[in-house]
N, C-alpha and C positions, 0 to 999 in steps of 0.2 A: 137315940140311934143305937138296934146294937149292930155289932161287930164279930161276926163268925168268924173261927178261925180253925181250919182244921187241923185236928192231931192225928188222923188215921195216920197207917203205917209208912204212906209215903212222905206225907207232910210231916210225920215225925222226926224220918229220915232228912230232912232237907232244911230243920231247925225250926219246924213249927212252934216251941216253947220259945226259940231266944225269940222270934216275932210276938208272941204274946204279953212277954217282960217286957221288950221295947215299945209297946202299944200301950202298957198299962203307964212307961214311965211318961208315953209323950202326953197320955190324959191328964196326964198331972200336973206336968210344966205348963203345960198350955189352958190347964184350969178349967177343964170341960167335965169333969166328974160327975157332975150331973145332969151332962148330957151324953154321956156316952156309955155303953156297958159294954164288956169285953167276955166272950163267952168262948169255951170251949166247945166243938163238935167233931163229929164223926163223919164224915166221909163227906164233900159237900158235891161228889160226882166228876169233879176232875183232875183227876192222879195226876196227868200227866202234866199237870198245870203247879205246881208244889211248890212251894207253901200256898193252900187255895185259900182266901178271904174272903168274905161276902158281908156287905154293908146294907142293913133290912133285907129286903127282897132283891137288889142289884144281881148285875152279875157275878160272877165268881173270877177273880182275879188274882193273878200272881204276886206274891208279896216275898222279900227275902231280907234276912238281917241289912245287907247293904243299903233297899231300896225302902223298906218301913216308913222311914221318915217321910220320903217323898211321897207316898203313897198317904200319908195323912197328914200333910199340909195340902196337898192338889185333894182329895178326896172328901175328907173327915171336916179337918177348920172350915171350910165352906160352907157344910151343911149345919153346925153347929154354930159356927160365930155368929152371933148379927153385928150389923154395925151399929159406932156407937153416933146416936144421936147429935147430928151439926146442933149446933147453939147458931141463935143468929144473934150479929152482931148490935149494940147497943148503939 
């Protein structure tokens, strides 16, 4: 999975970097490192949507230090986690 995240001028302005700290640390807690990559971009077309993220080809969505997290438990673990294997009973 990667994970667009823009820096242009608006999404600079609105804390596109602490969104991208906070993404790196949640890939990490949550142990997806090798399923996720976090990328820097430019412009991803909508300013007025700031801080804009985009997940592969998805749409572009608004992401904020406040909302990050929720945004990658509801988004991200989903598409990354699988579940783990029932065991059947003996």
């Amino acid at each position: 999975m990667k994970i667009r995240v823009c820096i242009g001028s608006a999404c600079h302005l609105k804390g596109s970097y602490n969104v991208i700290n906070s993404l790196q640390q949640l890939v990490e807690e949550y142990h997806v490192v090798d399923e996720v990559e976090i990328h820097a971009s430019f412009c991803l077309g909508v300013c007025s949507r700031a801080v804009s993220v985009k997940i592969d080809e998805g749409d572009v969505q608004s992401v904020s230090g406040a909302t990050v997290r929720d945004f990658f438990i509801e988004n991200v673990l989903p598409a990354v986690k699988r579940p783990e294997p029932v065991q059947a009973e003996k």
